[in-house]
Backbone as CSV, one residue per row, in Angstrom:
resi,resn,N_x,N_y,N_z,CA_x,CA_y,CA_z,C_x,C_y,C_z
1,UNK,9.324,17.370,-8.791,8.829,17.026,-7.481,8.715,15.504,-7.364
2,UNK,8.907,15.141,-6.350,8.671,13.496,-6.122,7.362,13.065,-5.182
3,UNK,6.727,12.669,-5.764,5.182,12.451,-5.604,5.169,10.919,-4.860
4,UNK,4.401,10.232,-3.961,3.971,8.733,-3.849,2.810,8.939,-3.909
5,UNK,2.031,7.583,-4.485,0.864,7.131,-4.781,0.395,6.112,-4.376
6,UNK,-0.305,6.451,-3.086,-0.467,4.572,-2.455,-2.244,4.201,-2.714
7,UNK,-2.252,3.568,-2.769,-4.014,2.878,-2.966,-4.334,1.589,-2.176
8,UNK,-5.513,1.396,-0.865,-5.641,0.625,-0.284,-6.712,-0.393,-1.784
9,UNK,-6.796,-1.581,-1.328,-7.029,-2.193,-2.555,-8.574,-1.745,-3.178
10,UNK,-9.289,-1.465,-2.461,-11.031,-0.711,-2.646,-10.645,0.536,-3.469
11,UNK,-9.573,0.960,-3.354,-9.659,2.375,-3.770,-8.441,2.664,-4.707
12,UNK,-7.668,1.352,-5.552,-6.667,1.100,-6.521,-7.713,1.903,-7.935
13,UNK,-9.029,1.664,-8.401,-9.456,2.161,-9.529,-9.565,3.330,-9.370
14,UNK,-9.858,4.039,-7.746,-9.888,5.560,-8.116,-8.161,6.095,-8.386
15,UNK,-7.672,5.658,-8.188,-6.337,5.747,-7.835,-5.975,5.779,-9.733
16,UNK,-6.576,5.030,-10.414,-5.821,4.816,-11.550,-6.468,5.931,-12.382
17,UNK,-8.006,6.144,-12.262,-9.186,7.421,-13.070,-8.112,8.785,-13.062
18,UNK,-7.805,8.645,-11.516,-7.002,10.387,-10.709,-5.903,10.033,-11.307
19,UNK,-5.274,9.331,-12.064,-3.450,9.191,-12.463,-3.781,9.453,-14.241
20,UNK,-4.860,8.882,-14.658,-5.083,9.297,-15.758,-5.987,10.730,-16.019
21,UNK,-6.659,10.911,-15.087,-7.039,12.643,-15.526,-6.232,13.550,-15.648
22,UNK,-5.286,13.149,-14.500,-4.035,13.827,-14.598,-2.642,13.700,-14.883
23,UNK,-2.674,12.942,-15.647,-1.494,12.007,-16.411,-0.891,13.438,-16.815
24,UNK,-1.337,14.489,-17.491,-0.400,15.825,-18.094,0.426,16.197,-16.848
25,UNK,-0.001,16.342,-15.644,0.673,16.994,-14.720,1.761,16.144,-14.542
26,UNK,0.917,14.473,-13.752,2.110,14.031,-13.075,3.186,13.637,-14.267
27,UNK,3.017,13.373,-14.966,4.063,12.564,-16.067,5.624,13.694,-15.731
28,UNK,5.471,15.044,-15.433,6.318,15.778,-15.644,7.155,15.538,-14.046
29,UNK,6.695,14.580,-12.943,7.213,14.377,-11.866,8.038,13.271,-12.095
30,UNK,8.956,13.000,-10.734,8.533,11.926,-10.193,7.983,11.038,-9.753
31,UNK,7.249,9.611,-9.908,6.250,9.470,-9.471,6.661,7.834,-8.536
32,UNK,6.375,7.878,-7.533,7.006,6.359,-6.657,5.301,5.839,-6.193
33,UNK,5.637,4.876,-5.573,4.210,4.054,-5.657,4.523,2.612,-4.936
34,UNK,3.846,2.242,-3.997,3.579,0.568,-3.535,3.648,-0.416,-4.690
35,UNK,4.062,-1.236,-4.665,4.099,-2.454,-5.450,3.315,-2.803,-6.424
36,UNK,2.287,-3.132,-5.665,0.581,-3.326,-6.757,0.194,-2.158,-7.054
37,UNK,-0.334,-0.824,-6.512,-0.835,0.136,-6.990,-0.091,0.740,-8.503
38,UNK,1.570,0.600,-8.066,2.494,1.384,-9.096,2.233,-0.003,-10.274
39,UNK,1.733,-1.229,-9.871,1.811,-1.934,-11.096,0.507,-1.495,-11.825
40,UNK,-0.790,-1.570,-11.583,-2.154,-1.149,-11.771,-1.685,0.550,-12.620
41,UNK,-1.410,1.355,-12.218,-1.273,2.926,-12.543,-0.665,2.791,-14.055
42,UNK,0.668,1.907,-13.940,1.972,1.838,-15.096,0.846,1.007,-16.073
43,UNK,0.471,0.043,-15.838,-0.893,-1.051,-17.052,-1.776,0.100,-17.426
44,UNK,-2.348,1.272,-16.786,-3.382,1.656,-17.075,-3.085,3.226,-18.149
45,UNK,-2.267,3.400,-17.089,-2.111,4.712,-17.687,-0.310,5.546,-18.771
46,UNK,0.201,4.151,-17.665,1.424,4.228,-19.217,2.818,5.145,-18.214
47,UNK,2.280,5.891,-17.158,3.216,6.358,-16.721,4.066,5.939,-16.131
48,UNK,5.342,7.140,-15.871,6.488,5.782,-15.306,6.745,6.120,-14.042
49,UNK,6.333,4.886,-13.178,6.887,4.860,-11.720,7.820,4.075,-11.426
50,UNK,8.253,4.425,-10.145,9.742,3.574,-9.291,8.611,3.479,-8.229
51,UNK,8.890,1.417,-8.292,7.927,0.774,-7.439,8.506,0.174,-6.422
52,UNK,7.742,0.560,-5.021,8.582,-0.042,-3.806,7.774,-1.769,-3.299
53,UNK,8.105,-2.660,-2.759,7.106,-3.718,-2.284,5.902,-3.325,-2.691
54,UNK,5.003,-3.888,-2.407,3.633,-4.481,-2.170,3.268,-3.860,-0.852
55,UNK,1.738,-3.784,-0.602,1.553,-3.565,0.719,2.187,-2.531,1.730
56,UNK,2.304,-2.993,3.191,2.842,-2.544,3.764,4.640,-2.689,4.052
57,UNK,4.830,-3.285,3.653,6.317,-3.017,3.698,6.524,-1.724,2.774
58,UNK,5.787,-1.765,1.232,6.334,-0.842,0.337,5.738,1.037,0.944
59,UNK,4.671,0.513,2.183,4.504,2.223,2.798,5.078,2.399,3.735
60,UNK,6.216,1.481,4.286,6.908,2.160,5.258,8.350,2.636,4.255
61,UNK,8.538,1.633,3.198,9.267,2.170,2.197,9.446,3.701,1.596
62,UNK,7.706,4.042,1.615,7.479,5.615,1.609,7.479,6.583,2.529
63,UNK,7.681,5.962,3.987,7.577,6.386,4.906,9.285,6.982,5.183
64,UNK,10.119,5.906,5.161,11.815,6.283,5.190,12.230,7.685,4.341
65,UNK,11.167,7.540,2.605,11.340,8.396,2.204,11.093,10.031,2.600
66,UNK,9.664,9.877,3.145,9.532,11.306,4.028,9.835,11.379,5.125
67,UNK,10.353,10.300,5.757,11.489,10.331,7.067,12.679,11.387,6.504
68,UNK,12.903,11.117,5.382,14.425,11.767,4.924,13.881,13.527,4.376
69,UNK,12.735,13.724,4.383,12.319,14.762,3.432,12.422,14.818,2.234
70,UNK,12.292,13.129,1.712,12.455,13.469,-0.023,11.409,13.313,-0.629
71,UNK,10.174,13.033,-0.102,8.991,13.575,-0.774,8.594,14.902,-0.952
72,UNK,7.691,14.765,-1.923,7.062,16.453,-1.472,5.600,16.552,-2.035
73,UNK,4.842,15.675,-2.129,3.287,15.278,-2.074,3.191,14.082,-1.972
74,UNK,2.554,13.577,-1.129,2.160,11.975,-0.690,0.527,11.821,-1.171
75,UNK,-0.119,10.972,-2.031,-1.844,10.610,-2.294,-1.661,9.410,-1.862
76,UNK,-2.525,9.178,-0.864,-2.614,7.987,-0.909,-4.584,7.999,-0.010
77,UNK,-4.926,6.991,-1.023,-6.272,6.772,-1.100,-6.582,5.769,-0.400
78,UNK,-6.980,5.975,1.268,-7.283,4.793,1.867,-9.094,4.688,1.745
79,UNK,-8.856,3.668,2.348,-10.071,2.740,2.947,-10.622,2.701,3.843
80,UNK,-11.451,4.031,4.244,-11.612,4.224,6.053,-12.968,3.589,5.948
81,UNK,-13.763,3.076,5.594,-14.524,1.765,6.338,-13.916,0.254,6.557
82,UNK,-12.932,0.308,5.603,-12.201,-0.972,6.207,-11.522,-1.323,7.635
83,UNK,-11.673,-1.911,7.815,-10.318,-2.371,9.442,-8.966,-2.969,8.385
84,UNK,-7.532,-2.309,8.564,-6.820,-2.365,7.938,-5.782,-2.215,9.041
85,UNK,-4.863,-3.842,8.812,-3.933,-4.105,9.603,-2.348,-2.837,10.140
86,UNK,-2.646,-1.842,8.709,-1.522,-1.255,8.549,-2.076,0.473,8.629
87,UNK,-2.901,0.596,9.636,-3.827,1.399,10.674,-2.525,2.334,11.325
88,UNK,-1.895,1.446,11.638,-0.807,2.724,12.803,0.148,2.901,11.707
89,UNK,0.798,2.328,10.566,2.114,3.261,10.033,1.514,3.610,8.987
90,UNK,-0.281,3.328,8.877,-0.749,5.160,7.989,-0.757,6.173,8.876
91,UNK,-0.911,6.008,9.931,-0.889,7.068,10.789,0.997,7.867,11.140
92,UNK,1.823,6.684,11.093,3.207,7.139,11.019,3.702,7.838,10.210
93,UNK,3.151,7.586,8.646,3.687,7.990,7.745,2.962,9.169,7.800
94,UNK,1.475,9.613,7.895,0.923,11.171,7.910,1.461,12.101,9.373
95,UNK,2.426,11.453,9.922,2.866,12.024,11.267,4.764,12.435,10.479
96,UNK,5.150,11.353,9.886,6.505,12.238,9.027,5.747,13.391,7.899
97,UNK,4.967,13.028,7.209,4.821,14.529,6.105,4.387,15.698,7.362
98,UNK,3.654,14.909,8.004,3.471,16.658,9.218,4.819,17.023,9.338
99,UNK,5.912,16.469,10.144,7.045,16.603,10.758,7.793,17.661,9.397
100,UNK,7.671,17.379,8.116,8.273,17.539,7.419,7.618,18.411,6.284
101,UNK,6.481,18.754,6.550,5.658,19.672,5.627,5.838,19.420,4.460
102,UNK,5.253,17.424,4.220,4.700,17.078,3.491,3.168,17.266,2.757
103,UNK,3.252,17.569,2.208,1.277,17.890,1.581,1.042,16.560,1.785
104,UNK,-0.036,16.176,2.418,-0.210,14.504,2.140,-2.201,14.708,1.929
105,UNK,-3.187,14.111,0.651,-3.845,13.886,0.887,-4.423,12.151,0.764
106,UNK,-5.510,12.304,1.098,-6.425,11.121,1.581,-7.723,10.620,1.070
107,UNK,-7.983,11.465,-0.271,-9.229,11.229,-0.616,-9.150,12.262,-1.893
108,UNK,-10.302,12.202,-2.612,-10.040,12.600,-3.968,-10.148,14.248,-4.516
109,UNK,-10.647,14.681,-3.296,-10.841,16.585,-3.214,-9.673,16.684,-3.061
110,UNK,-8.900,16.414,-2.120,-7.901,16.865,-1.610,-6.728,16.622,-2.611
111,UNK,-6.716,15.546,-2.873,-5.956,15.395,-4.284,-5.907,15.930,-5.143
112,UNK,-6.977,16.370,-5.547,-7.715,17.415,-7.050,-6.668,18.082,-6.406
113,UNK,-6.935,19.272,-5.604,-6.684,20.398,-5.237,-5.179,20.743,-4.769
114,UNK,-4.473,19.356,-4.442,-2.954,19.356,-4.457,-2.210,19.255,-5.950
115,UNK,-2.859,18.299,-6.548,-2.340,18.287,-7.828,-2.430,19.336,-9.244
116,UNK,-3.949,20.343,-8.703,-4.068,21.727,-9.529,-3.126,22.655,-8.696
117,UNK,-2.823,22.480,-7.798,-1.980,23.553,-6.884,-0.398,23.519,-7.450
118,UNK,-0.178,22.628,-7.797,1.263,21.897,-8.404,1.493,22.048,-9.404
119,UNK,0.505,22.175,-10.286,0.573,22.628,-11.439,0.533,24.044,-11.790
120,UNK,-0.306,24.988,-10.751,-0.158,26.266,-11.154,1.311,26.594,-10.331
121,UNK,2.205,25.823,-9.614,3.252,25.827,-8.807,3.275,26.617,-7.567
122,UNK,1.688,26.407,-7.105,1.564,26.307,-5.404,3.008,25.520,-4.329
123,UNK,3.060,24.762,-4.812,3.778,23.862,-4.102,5.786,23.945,-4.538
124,UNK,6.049,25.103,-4.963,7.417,25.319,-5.791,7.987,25.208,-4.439
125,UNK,7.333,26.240,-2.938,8.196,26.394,-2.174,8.979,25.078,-1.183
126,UNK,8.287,23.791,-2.124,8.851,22.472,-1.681,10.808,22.348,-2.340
127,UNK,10.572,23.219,-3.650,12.068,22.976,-3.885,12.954,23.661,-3.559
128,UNK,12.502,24.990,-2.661,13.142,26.040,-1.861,14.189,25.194,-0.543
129,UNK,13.104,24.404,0.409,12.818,23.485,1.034,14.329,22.620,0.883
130,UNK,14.505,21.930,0.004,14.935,20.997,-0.301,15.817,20.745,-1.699
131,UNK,16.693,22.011,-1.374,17.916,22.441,-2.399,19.529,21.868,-1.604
């Protein structure tokens, strides 16, 4: 499965705890990632990502990707007390995984619960999908 991992910068350490609790699962993916976050994750936890830009260029980078349907779980851990310039193409990019019945979560339940789902292979009917 091909996974992205984005982290607004407040929320890069939870981002790295959730990549190492679950380092058994994802290691067996794909794993793509923003610039800084995929650099922070790869220092911390050893796994191997394909890193797009920095910032927002590298989430519309992820965005083309589930434009195309080649994701098939999006985490990305924002910052909703922040005011964050790149406000509308988080909202673009959770408007392609809708379009495209992307799993996308946003916070760290939801994550748990996508990434135990993936592992018991809840989520297989993504490679049905996308054969």
């Amino acid at each position: 499965m091909n996974i992205a991992l984005i982290a607004h910068d407040k929320k890069k350490e939870l981002m790295v705890s959730f990549c190492i609790a679950y380092k058994n699962i994802l290691e067996k993916h794909n794993l793509f990632a923003t610039g800084t976050t995929g650099a922070v994750i790869v220092e911390s936890s050893g796994l191997k990502i394909e890193k797009f830009l920095p910032g927002l260029m590298g989430e519309q980078q992820i965005g083309a990707r589930a434009a195309y349907n080649e994701l098939d779980l999006v985490i990305f851990f924002r910052d909703p007390l922040t005011a964050k310039s790149d406000e509308p193409d988080v909202n673009y990019l959770l408007k392609l995984c809708d379009m495209n019945n992307i799993p996308f979560a946003t916070n760290l339940g939801t994550a748990e619960m996508l990434i135990k789902g993936l592992e018991r292979g809840d989520l297989d009917w993504r490679e049905l999908i996308n054969k």
